[in-house]
C-alpha positions in Angstrom: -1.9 89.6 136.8 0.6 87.4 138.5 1.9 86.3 134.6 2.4 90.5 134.4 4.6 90.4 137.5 6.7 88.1 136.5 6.7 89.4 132.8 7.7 93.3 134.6 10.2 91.8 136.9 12.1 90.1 134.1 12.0 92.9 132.2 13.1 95.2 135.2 15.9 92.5 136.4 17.0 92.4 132.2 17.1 96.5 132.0 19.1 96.4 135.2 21.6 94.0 133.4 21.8 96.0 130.3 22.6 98.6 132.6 25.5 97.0 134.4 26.7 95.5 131.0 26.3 99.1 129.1 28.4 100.4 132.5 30.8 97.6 132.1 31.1 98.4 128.5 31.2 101.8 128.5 34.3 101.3 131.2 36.0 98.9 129.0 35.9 101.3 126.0 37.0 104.2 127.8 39.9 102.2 129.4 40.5 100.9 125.7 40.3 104.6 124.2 42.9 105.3 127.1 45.0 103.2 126.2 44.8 104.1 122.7 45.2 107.9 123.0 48.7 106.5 125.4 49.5 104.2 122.6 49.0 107.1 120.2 51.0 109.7 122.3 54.2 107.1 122.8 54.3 107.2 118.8 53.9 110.6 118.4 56.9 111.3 120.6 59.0 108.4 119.4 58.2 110.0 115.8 58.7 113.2 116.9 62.2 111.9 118.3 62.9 110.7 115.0 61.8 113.8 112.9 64.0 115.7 114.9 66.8 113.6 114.8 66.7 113.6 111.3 66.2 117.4 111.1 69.2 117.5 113.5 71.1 115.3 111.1 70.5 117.2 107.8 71.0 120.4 109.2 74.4 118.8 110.5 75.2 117.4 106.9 73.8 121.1 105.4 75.8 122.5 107.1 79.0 120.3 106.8 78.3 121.0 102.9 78.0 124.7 103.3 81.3 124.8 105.1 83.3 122.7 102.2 81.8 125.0 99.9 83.0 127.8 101.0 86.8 126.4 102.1 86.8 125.4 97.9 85.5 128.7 97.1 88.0 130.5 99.4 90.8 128.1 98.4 90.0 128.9 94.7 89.5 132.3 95.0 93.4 132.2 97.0 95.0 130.2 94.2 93.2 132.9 91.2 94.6 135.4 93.3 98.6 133.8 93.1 98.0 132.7 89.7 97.3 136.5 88.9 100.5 137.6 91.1 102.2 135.2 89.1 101.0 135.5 85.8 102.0 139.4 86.7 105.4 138.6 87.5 105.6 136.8 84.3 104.6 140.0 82.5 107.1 142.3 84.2 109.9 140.0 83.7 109.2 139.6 80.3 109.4 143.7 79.4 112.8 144.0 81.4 114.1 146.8 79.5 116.9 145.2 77.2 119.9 147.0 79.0 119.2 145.1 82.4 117.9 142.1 80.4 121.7 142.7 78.6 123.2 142.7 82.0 121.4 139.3 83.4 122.3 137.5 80.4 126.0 138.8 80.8 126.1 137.9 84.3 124.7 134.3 83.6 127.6 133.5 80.9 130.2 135.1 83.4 129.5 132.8 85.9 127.9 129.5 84.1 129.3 130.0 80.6 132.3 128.0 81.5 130.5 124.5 82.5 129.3 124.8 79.0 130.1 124.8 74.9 126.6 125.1 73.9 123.5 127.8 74.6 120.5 128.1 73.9 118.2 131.6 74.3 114.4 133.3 73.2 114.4 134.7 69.5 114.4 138.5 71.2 118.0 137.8 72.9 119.1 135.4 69.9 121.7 138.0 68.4 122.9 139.5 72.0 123.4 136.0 73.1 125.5 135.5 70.0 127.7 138.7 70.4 128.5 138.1 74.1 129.9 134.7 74.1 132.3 132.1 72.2 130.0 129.3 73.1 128.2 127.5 70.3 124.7 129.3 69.5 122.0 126.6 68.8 118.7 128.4 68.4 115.6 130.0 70.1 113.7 128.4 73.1 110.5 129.5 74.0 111.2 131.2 77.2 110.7 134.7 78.6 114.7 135.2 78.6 117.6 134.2 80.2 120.1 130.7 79.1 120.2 127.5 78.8 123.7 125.9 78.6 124.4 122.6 78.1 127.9 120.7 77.4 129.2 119.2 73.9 127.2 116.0 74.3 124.5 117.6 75.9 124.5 115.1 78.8 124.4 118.2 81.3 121.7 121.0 80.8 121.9 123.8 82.9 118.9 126.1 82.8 119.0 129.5 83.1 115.8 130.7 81.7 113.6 133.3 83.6 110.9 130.6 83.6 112.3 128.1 85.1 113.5 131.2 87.7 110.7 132.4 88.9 108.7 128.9 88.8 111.6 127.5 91.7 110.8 131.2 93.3 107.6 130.9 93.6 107.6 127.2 94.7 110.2 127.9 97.2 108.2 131.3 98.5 105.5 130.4 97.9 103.8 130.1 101.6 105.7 133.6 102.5 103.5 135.1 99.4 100.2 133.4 100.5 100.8 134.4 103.9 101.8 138.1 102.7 98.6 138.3 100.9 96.0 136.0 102.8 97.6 136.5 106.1 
């Protein structure tokens, strides 16, 4: 029985070691778990950092893209609308009714008519043109009215023509009209 003792007591001292070293192991795996479920929570955040960052960042860039779209679509939408108010101008100037369009072209030779020998008008005011002045008649331009008169060698041109009119109106008035309409 003595050999049983011994046997028992090595048995008991070895279970009391497995104890300790299951205790000791147990406490190293949880500290490592810890430290694994901190490791895991610092990369969660930093990525959650960076996820919103980036959300941040498009929604920035979205809406920096949003906002140039609509300036172009407003700006566009501006220059349809002068267009239009100029493409409408065009129209009424070109149905004057042929007394006052009689009385501009008049009024041009009366006061340019003298710096030139030569002029120059639209088929509809080709004959009038003709019958009002001395100057040389030397054909239809496509304009909606008005002169061109140049001198004998046609070195000096001075134009006359509704076109060219209203274009240097509406360049020169051009921010009172936008103003006026888009305020």
């Amino acid at each position: 029985m003595g050999l049983e003792n011994v046997v028992n007591d090595i048995l008991e001292q070895a279970k009391a070691e497995v104890l300790i070293i299951k205790k000791e192991t147990e406490g190293e795996v949880a500290a490592i778990i810890d430290e694994a479920k901190a490791n895991a929570e610092k990369i969660m955040e930093a990525k959650q950092a960076q996820t919103n960052a980036q959300i941040d960042r498009i929604e920035k860039q979205e809406m920096s893209s949003a906002h140039l779209e609509i300036k172009r679509a407003t700006l566009n939408a501006k220059k349809d609308v002068l267009e239009s108010v100029y493409q409408s101008a065009s129209e009424k100037i070109s149905s004057i009714p042929a007394e006052k369009n009689a009385n501009l072209l008049k009024e041009i030779l009366d006061n340019y008519g003298s710096k030139g020998s030569r002029v120059y008008s639209n088929g509809r005011d080709a004959k009038l043109v003709q019958e009002m002045t001395d100057l040389t008649y030397m054909g239809e331009i496509d304009c909606l009215g008005g002169l061109v008169i140049e001198n004998e060698d046609g070195s000096v041109r001075l134009d006359y023509t509704f076109d060219t009119i209203l274009e240097n109106a509406s360049e020169q008035s051009l921010k009172q009209v936008s103003d006026i309409l888009f305020g």
